[in-house]
N, C-alpha and C positions, 0 to 999 in steps of 0.2 A: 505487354512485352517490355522487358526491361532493356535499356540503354548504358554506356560509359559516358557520360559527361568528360568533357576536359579539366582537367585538374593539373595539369600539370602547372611547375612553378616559372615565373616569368622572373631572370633572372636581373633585370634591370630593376622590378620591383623589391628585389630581394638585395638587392647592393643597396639601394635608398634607405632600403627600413633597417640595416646593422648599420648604419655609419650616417643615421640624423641623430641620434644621439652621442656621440662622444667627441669631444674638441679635440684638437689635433696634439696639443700635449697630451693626451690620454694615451690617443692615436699611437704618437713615438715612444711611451711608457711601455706599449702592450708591446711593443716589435723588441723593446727592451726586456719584457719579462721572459720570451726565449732565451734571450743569454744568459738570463740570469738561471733559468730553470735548467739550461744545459751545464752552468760552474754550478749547480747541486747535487745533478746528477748521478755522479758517482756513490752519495751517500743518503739520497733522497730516502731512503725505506728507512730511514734513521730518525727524521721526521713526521712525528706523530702528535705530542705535546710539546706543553711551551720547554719544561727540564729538557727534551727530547733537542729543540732548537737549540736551547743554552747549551746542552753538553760538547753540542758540534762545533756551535760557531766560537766558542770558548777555545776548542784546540784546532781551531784553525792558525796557520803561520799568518806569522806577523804582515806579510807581504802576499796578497791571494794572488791566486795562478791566472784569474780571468779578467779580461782587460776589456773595456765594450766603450765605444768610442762613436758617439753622433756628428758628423759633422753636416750643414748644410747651407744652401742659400737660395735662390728664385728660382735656376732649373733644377736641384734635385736634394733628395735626404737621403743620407747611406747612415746605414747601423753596422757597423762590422764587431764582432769577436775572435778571440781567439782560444774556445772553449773548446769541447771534443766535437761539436759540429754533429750535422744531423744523417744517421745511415738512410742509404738508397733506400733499406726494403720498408722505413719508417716515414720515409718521405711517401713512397706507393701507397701504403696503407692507411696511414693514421694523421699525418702532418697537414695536408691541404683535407680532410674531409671538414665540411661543417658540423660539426659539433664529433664525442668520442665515439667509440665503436662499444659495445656490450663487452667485448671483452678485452678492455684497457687495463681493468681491474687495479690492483695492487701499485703497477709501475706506472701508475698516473704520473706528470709534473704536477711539484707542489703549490703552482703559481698560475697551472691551466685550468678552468673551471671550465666551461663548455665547447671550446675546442673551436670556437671561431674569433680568437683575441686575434691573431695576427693578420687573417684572412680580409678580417673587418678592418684592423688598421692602412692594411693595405692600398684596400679600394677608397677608404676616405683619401689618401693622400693625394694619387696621381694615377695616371694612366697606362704609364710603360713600366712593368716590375722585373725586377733582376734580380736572382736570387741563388746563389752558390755556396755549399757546404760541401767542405772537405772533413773525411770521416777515416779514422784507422781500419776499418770495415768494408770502407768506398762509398762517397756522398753522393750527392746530384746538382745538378743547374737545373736553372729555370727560367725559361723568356717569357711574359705572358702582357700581350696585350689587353688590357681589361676591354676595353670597348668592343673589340673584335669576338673577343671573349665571350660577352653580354648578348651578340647578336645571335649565336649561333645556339639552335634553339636543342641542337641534336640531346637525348638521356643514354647515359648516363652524364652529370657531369663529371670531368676530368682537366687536370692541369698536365699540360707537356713537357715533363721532365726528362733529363737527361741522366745518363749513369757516369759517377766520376771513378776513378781508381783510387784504389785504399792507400791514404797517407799517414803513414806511422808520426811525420810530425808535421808544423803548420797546419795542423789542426783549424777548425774556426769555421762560422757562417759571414760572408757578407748581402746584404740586402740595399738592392739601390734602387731607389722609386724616380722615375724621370715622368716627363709633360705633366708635370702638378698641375691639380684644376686652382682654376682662379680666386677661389676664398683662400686657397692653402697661402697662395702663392702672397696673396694680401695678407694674411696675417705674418707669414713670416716676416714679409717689410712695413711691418708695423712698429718695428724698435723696439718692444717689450719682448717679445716672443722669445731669444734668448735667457734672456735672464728669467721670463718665465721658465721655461722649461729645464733651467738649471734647479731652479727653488722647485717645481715637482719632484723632479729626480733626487735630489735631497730630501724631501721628505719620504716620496713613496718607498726608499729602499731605505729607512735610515739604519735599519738595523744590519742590513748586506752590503751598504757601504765601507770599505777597508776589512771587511771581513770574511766575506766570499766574494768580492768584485771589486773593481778599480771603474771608475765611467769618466766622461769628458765630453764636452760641448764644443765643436770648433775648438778641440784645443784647450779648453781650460777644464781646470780637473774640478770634481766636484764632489763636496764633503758632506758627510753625511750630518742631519738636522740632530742634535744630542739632545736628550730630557736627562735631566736630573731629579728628583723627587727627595724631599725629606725624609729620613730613616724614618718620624713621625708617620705610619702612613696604616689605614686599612687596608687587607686584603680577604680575598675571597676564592676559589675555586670550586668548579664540579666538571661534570663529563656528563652530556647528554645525547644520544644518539648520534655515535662516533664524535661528537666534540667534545675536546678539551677547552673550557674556556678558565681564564686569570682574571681577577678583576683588582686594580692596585686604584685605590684614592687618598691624594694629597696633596701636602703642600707643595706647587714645585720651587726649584730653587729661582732664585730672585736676579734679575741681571741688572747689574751694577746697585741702586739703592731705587729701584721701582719693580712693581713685576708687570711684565709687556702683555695684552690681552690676547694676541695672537698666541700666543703660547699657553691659552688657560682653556677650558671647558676637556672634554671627551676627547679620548685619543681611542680611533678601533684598528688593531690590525688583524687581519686573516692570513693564517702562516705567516709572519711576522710581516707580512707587507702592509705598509699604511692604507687604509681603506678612509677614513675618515680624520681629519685632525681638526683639534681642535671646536666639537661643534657645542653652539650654543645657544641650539634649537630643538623645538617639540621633539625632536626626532631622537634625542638622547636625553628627553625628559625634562628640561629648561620651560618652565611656564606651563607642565602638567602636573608631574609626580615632583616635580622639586621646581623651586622659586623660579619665575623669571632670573636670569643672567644680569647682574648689574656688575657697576666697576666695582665695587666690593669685593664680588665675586674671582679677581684677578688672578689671584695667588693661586686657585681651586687646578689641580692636575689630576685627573682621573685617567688611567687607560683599560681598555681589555683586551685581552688577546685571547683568540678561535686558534687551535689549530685542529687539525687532522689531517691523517694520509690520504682522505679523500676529500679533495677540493669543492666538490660539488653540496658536498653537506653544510660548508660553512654559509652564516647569512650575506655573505656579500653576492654585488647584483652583477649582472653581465660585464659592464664596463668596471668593476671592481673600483667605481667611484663612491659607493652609497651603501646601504644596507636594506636588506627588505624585511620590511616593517614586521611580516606575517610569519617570517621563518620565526618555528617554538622556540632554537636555542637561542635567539635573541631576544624573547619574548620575557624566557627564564633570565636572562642575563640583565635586562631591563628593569626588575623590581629589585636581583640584586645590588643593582650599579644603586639606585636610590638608596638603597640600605648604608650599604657602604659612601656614601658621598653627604648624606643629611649631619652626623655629626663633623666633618669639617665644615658644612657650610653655615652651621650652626656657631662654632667659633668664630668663624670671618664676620656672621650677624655682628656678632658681639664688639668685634672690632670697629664698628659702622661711627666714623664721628657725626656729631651732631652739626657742626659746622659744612660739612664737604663729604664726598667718598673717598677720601684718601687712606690708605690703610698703610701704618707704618710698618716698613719693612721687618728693622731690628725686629721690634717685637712679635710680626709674626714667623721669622726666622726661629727665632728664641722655641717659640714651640715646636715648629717642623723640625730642627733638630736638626743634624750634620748631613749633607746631602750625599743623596747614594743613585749609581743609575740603574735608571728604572728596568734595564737589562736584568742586573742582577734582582730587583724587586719581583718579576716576573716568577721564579721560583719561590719567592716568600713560602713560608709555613701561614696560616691564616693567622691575623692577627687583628686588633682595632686602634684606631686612632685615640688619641687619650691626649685631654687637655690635664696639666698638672698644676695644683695651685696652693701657695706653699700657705701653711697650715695658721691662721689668726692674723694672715695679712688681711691687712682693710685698705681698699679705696677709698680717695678721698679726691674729688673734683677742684683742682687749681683755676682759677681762672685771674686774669688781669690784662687790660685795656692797653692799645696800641696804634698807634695811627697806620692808616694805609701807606704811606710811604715808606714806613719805617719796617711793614711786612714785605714790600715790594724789596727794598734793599737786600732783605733776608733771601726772598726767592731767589734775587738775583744770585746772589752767593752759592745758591747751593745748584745755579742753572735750572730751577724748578718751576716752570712763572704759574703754574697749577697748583702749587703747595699749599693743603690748606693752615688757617691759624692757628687749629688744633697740634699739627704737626707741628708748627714751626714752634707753640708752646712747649712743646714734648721734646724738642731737642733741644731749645736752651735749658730746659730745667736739667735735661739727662746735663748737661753742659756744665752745669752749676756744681751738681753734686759729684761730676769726676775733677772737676779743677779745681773747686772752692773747699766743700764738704771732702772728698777723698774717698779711699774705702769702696765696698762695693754699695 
């Protein structure tokens, strides 16, 4: 005789296992990618490739219509909007399920991958959820006790929503999380946490910053993180099972007369939202397929960018903090990121002094060429990086002796106390020959 076993899911176990993985800037990210996915809304089916993003966010007004504003402190976080807000019959159906419905199809959000970002950020925060959308259609409320919530073992699950009436304007969602659990509640007064979560949101949106959205912290407004890239630059593209992927490597531009490490290695975004910056690990080929990462390496900008109208196909992971490793199109994107990144890294060799790893700016300016952003690179035609080098010039190794004090004075000058002697040779000599010698 055959039996049913119980199977059914325990929902306290299930609140643990979405929300032990992602910190709580992730957390207020994800309740943010709602708003943001609601100011795209309108033109979302427009979004398909990267030309596809650039043609939109290009004629977007100078001033975006969507305003999304975090403010918080030890009893509560609210995320409000004032985008077109979510309809009643979208709230019933599709908004609180864990994960999409079969047939979400086409009119997916370009920023929702499995359909439990908000849900999960929710219950990591706090206990008591408040949740209101006004819609020109008619939105809904929502009270929901999570704990009370958790207990109640009844199938199906359901959230107790409310029906609101259709507002032609004042449009917009608010979400306000009250009884925060106690890590929450300690990291917020930990005195970084703001300014962390300003530098998230600066990065993860940098490209929907000022151009589909307006955000703010408590009040202070928040700009979006800019790449610049040298016109010098490779690029790459192809489309693999529904994705479009870009791959742009170079030089980036330089800030003030050093380049800053934070700003160097692998940039990935998925529909233009940052998924990864900056990384200078196995994971984007650093000490497999290409060298270890050294300071040499600084200047080195690489990005790629996934798009597609279906979010589920690109390699980023549930939390849309990382990438997985096993997804093809990333696998394909992977030998060609090496391709495209080994002759710049092969110039930066070259630059390697023998005294230090200082790599002189000018000169690798000189080759990157007039800086362009990397917005616009993103459409490039395929091109390659190209070192130029003028035709029966010879090198010739300068060297001559200096006391330490005498190079300390120098750093001091230039505010540099890491400068190495190589450099500091290389700019009195460039020094000689504009003020002494003349001419180019």
């Amino acid at each position: 005789m055959m039996f049913d076993a119980n199977a059914n899911p325990e929902k306290r176990l299930f609140i643990s296992l979405i929300t032990r993985d992602i910190s709580l800037t992730d957390a207020v990210v994800d309740l943010m990618d709602n708003s943001v996915n609601a100011a795209m809304r309108p033109v979302r089916n427009a979004f398909k490739t990267a030309a596809d993003f650039h043609k939109v966010f290009a004629r977007r007004s100078a001033k975006p219509a969507v305003t999304i504003k975090v403010v918080f402190d030890t009893e509560q976080i609210t995320v409000t909007d004032d985008a077109a807000g979510i309809d009643f019959n979208s709230a019933m159906k599709e908004v609180f399920r864990f994960g999409h419905s079969d047939d979400s199809g086409s009119d997916r959000d370009r920023l929702s991958v499995y359909g439990i970002g908000m849900k999960r950020a929710l219950f990591k925060v706090g206990d008591k959820i408040s949740v209101v959308s006004d819609h020109e259609h008619g939105g809904f409320s929502l009270e929901l006790d999570v704990r009370k919530w958790a207990r109640d073992t009844q199938l199906p699950w359901t959230f107790p929503i409310d029906k609101r009436p259709p507002k032609a304007n004042a449009t917009g969602t608010k979400i306000v999380i009250r009884h925060l659990h106690e890590d929450t509640k300690a990291r917020i007064s930990d005195g970084r946490f703001e300014s962390d979560l300003i530098e998230k949101i600066s990065k993860v949106y940098s490209f929907f910053l000022g151009r589909i959205v307006i955000a703010s912290v408590n009040g202070k407004p928040v700009h979006a993180t800019e790449f610049e890239i040298g016109s010098n630059f490779s690029h790459d593209n192809f489309t693999s099972d529904g994705v479009s992927c870009s791959i742009t490597a170079g030089i980036a531009a330089a800030s003030g007369d050093k380049f800053v490490a934070d700003a160097a290695g692998w940039f990935v975004f998925c529909n233009f939202r940052t998924v990864i910056y900056g990384d200078k690990s196995r994971l984007s080929g650093w000490g497999d397929t290409l060298p270890l990462f050294q300071p040499k390496h600084r200047p080195f900008l690489g990005l790629i960018f996934f798009t597609s109208a279906d979010p589920e196909l690109l390699p980023w992971t549930t939390t849309k903090g990382s990438i997985n490793e096993d997804n093809l199109v990333w696998q394909d994107a992977k030998m060609r990121m090496v391709a495209n990144a080994k002759p710049i890294l092969k110039f930066l060799d070259a630059r390697y002094s023998a005294e230090g790893t200082e790599v002189d700016p000018g000169r690798v300016a000189k080759i990157s060429g007039p800086p362009e952003n990397v917005f616009e690179a993103t459409v490039s035609q395929h091109k390659l990086f190209k070192v130029k080098r003028k035709a029966g010039s010879k090198q010739v190794k300068v060297q001559y002796f200096a006391s330490q004090p005498e190079l300390d004075r120098v750093r001091k000058h230039f505010a540099r106390a890491t400068m190495s002697a190589s450099e500091i040779g290389r700019k009195t000599f460039d020094f000689f020959l504009r003020n002494e010698v003349g001419g180019e």
